[in-house]
N, C-alpha and C positions, 0 to 999 in steps of 0.2 A: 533582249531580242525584240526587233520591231513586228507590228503588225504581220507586214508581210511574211519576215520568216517565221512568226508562228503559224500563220496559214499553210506555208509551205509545207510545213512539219508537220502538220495536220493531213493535208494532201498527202504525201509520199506514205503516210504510216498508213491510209483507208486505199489506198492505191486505186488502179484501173476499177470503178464500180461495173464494168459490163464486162470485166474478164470473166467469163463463169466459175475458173477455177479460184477466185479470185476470192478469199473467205468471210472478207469483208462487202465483197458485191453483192448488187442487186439481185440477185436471183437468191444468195442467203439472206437476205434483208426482208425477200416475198415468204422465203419459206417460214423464219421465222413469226411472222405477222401471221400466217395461215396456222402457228400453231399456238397463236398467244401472248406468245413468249418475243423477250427483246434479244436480239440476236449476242448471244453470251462472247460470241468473239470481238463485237465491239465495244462491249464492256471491258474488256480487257485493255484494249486499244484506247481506250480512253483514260484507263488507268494511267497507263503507261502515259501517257501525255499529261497526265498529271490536271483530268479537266476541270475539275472543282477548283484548282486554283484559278480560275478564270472569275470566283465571284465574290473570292478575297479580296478586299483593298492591297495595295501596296505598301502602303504602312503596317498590315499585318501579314504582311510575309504573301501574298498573291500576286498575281498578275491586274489585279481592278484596276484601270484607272478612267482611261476615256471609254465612256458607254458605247458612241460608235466603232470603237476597234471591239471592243468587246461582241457586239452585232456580229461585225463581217465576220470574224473569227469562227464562232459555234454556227453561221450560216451553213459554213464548210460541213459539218455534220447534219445539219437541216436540207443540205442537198440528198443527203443518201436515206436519211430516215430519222422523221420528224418524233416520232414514238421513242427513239432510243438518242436525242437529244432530251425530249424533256423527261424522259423517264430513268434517265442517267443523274440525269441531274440540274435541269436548268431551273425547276420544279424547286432544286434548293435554295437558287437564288433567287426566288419569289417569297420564300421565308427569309433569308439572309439579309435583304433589303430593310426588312423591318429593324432587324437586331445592328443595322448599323444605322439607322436612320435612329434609333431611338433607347438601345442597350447601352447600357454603362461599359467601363472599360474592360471588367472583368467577363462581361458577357459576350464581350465583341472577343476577346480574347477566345473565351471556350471557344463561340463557333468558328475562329477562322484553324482555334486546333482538330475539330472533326472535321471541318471540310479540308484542309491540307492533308489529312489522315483517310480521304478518301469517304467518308463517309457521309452520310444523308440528312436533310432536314428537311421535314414535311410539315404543311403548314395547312391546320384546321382553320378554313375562315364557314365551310358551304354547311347549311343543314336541308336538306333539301326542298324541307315543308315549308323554307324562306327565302330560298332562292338567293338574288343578289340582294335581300333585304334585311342588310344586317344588323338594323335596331330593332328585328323580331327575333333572332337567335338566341336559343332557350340555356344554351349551355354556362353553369352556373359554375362561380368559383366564388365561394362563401369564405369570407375572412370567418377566424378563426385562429386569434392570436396572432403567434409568427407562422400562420398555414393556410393557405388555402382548402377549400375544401369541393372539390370538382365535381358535379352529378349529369349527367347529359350526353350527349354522342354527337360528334362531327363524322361526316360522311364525305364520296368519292374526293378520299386524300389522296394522292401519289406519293408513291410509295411509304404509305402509313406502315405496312410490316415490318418494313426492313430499313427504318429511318431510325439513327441515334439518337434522336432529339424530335421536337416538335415545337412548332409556334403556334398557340391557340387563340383563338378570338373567344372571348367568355364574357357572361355576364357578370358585374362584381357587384352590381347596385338594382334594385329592384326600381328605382325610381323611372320614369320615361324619361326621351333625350339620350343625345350623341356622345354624353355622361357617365352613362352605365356601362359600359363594355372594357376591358382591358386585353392588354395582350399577354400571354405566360410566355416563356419560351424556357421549356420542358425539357431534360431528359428521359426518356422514357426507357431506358437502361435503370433509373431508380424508381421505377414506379411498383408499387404494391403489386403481385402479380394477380390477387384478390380481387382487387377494387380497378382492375383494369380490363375489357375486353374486345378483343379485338373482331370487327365484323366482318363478314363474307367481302372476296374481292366482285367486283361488278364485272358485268361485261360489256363489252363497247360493240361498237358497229367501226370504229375508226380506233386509229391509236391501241390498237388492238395488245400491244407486249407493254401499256405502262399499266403496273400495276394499283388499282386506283380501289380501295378500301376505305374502313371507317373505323371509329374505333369509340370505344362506349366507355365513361366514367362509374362510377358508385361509390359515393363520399371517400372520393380517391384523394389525398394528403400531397399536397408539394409546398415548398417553403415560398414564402412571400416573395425572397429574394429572384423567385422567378420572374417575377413582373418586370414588361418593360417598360422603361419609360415611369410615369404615374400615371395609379391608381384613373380611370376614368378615360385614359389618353389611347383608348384602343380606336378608336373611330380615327381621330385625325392623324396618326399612326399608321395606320392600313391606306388613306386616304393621299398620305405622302407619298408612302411606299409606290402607289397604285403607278405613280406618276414614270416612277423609274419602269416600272414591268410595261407597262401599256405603250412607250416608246420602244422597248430594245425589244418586245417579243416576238411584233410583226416586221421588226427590219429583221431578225435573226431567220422567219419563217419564210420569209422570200425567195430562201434556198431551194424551196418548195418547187416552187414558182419558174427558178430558174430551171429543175431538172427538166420539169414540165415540159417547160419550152423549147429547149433543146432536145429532149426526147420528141418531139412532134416532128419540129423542124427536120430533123434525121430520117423521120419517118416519111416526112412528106418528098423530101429530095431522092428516097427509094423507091417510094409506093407507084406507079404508072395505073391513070383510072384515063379511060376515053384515050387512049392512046399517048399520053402526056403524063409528064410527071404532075404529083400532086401540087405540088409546090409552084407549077406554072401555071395553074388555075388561079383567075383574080381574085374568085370568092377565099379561097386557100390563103394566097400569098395576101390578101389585105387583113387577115385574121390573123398571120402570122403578125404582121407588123404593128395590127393594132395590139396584141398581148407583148411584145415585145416593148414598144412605147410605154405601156401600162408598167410593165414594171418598172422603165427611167424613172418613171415620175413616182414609184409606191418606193424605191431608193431614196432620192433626193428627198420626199418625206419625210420621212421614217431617220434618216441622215443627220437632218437638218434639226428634228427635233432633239435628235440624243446629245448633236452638240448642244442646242440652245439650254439643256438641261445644265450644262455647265456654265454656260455661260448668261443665259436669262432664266436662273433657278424660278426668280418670283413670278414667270410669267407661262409655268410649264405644266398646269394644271390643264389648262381648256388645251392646249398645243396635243400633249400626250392622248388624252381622250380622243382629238379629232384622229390622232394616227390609229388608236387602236378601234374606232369606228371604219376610216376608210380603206384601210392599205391590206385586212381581213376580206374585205367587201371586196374592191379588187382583185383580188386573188383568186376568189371562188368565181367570180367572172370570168375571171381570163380564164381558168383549170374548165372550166362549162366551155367555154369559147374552141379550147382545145381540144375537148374530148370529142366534139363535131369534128373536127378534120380528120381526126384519128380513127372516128366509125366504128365499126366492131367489136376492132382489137380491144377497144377500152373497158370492153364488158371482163376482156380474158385475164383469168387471176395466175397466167404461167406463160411464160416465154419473151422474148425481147422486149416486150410493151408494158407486163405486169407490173412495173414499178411506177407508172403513172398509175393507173387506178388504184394505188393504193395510194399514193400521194394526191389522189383525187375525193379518195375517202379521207384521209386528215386531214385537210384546208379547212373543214370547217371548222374543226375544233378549235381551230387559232382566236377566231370571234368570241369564243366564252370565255374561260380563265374566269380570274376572280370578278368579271364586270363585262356582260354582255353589250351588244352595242345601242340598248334602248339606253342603260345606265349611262355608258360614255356621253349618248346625248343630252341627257338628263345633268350632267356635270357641265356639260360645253351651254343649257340656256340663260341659266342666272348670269354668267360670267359676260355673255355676247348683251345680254340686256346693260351691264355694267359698261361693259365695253363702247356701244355703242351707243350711249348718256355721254362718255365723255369725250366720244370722238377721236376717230383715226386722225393722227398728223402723220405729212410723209417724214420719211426720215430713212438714212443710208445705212445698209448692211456694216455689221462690223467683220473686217477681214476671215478673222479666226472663226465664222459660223461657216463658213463655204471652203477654208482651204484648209484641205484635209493633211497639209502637210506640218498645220500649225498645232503646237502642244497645247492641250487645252488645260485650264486648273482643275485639278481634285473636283470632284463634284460632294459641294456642300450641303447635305442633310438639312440641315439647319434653315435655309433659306428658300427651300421649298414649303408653296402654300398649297392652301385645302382650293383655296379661290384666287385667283391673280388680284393683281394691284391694279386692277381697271386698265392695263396696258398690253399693247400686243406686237411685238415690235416686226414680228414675222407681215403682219397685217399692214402696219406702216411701210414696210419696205417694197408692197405690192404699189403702194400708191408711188414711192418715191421712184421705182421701174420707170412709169407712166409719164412721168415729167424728160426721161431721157431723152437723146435723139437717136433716131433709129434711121437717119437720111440715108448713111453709110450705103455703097453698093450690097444688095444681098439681105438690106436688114428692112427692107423697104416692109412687109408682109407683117414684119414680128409687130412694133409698134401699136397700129389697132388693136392685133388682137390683145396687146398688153393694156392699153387704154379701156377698152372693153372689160377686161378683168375688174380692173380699179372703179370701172362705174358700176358694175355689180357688188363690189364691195362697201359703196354707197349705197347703195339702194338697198343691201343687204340692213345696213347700221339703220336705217330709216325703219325698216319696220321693225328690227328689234328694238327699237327704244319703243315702240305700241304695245308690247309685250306687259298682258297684266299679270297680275301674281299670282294667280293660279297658272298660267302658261310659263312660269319662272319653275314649275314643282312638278312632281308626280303626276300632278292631273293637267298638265300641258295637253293643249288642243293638238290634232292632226295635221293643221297649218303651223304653227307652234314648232314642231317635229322638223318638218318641211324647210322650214330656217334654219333651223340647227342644223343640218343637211348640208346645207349649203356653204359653211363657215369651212367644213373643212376641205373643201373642192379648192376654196380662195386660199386657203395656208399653202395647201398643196403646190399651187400653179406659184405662188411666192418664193417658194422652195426652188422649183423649179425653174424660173426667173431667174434668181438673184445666183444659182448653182451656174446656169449660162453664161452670166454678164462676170463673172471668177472665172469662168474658165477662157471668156473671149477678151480677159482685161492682163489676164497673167499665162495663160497657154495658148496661144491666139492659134497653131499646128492642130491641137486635140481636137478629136472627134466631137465631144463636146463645146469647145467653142463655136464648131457651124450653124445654121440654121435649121436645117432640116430637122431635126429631132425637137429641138425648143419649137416650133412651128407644130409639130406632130403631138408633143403634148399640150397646148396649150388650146388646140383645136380638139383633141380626148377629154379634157376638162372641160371646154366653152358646152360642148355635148351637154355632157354630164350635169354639169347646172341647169341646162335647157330640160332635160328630164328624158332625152331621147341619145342613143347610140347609133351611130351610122359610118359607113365607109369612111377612109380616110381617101382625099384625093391622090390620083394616081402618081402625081410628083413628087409628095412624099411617101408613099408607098415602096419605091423602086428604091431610094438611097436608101431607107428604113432596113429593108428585105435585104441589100447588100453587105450591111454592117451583119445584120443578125447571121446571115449566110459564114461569113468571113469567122467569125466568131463560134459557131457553131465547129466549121470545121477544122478549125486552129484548136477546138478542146478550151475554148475560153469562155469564162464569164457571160451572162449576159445580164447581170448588173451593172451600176454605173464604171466601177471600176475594171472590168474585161479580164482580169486577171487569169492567168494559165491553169487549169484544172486536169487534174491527173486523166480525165475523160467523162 
């Protein structure tokens, strides 16, 4: 079954979300969140579609295979409620990554038998007194023959209670260095019931139904054979891993995004303020369009990098960090940007609107996970100093990054690095944009501002080769930061380039091939890097506003692909 009809099939089973009577909708989606708890009917619903096999490989019996299909797919769930996606289960597939990136075959086996069995893996990396610092995490796993021997506590796990298993991040060496740490990957179904205990659940302010715990060792006994990977190999392991989650978490959380939007939009074509509809106010209708554009371009990101994960494994370290730095950031901008038009209602925790401020409450969460976005930037400086030592060359998109109808290979574990190969191909292909001709009637506009990008990505390369080695580390300057900043505005707008000239080279009909939107995000980006937000001009406002309109009230999409949504 392709993409689409598992989407489908996902749509038809969560049905109309605004039907009230409707057991899956918004209105039980608020009630549940007001009481905690994840709404138990869509766990069920989720069962039933069988969702854990989403983070299976194929070769062991799941649905895994392209990250990007895998995005759009749980998106579908991240529209109705971001809490009972990852509280379901995407949370597994932030453990699951590791045990295929780095488990032996017998282990890759166990967990694709619990997650096709429906059940849970939770994954100890936080202690909270270290934050995202995980060559200070205390938690000790003392060889001891053929045993480990466990002493320590990891904290806010999801679903640490009621997970089969566990992926830990432990100490195994006393020595300093990226050395010391290994990963287990635990059943906790055998574990001593003595030497194990389980800590208070927290409570959140957002995400309110996932249940997010801790759970505490005392020379708790697991067999060696737990380890994955080797002895020491926890760092660059998690490091890999990171590369897959920090791509597919914020393309999948855009669903967010998309409710948002549509919920405003609906609002605003109701609501009559000054005699007029909301939505005929310029201030209004230029907000719409500018959150509307915002997500083409947090799509085409977010898209762009899950394929190149398949396809430029070695160069997917700085890529994934700039997406899970910016496409977070975006979101909680646009969801701000929205909850102005929206005025009041936004504060109300009951009636037609309540399901944005609660999706207004979980946007933020998407930015932390296991790697906040100081860290993402902290990953993206050494790399852009490397980077820009050896120099962007242009160089032409390959087919299969951009056309979503091409099969992509398995994504190889193996070929993913901690750091890239000093290469960036997303980066090269901004420049090789720049060199095109844009004479065409209609294309006259796009050009500069394309040429414009690629001289900032110059200028960009220029000051991070100044970059000294304290500005490469933890103790990077404020200007330092400020570049790194910068790197991913230029991926982004590359993305979104090179997603145009595919769609104006083989769909020349699609909405997408025009100009108006490539124009509209490339002027949201030139922003962006200038360090100011402002109006978009009225010309593209007005086609922007019409798509989004059309789209809106067709019950479609308003990601890049528009596709039909149960409402």
């Amino acid at each position: 079954m392709n993409v689409q009809s598992q989407t489908s099939r996902l749509e038809e089973l969560f049905g109309d979300p605004r039907d009230i009577e409707n057991p899956l909708g918004f209105a039980q989606i608020v009630a549940a969140d007001e009481r905690g708890e994840l709404l138990a009917a869509g766990e069920r619903a989720l069962d039933e579609w069988n969702f854990n096999a989403e983070f299976v490989p194929v070769a062991l019996g799941g649905r895994l295979h392209a990250l990007d299909d895998l995005t759009r797919r749980i998106r579908t769930v991240f529209r109705r409620d971001a809490a009972l996606a990852l509280g379901y289960g995407v949370t597994s597939l932030m453990a699951a990554v590791n045990i295929w990136a780095s488990g032996s075959a017998s282990q890759q086996q166990q967990a694709a038998k619990l997650l096709l069995a429906r059940q849970r893996i939770a994954v100890g990396y936080h202690e909270l007194e270290h934050g995202n610092d995980f060559l200070s995490n205390e938690l000790r796993a003392r060889p001891d023959g053929t045993m480990f021997r466990l002493d320590g506590h990891k904290q806010v796990i999801n679903n640490c209670e009621r997970a089969a298993a566990i992926v830990l991040f432990a100490r195994t060496n006393e020595a300093p260095g990226a050395r010391s740490h290994s990963l287990l990957f635990v059943d906790t179904r055998e574990l001593a019931r003595d030497q194990v205990r389980l800590l208070p659940r927290y409570r959140t302010s957002a995400m309110r139904g996932c249940k997010l715990g801790g759970i505490e060792f005392t020379d708790c006994a697991v067999p060696r054979d737990n380890l994955l990977g080797r002895e020491g190999s926890g760092v660059q392991t998690a490091l890999r891993s990171f590369q897959v989650t920090r791509a597919v978490l914020p393309g999948m959380a855009l669903g967010i995004l998309d409710t948002g939007l549509r919920t405003v939009t609906t609002f605003a074509a109701e609501r009559r303020l000054y005699s007029t509809q909301v939505s005929e106010l310029p201030h209004a209708r230029n907000a719409l369009a500018r959150v509307f554009v915002d997500l083409l371009i947090a799509d085409c990101f977010a898209r762009s990098v899950t394929r190149g994960l398949h396809l430029f494994p070695e160069q997917a370290s700085a890529w994934a960090a700039s997406v899970k730095y910016l496409v977070p950031l975006m979101m909680e901008q646009a969801m701000n940007d929205l909850s102005i038009i929206l005025g009041a209602r936004f504060y109300l925790r009951e009636g037609a609107h309540a399901i944005f401020g609660k999706h207004y409450r979980d946007v933020p969460v998407i930015s932390l996970g296991h790697a906040g976005a100081t860290a993402c930037l902290l990953t993206i400086l050494p790399q852009l100093f490397d980077m820009a030592c050896r120099g962007w060359k242009a160089a032409e998109a390959p087919t299969a990054l951009f056309d979503h109808g091409e099969v992509l290979p398995p994504l190889d574990f193996s070929r993913l690095r901690i750091a890239g190969l000093d290469q960036d191909a997303l980066g090269s292909m901004l420049l090789a944009a720049a060199e095109d001709d844009y004479s065409r009637h209609g294309e006259e506009a796009v050009g500069p501002m394309i040429r414009n990008l690629a001289s900032e990505l110059r200028q960009l390369a220029e000051a991070a080769r100044h970059l000294g080695p304290a500005d490469r580390s933890v103790e990077a300057s404020a200007a330092a930061f400020g570049i790194a900043e910068r790197y991913p505005l230029l991926l982004a707008a590359s993305a979104c380039i090179q997603t145009w000239r595919h769609h104006r080279a083989h769909a020349p009909g699609h909405w997408l091939a025009g100009t108006d939107w490539i124009r509209a995000a490339l002027t949201r980006l030139t922003h962006r890097i200038a360090g100011h937000s402002t109006a978009l001009p009225k010309e593209l406002v007005e086609p922007l506003f019409a798509e989004l309109r059309d789209r809106v009230e067709h019950n479609r999409s308003c990601c890049l692909d528009g596709e039909p949504l149960k409402g």
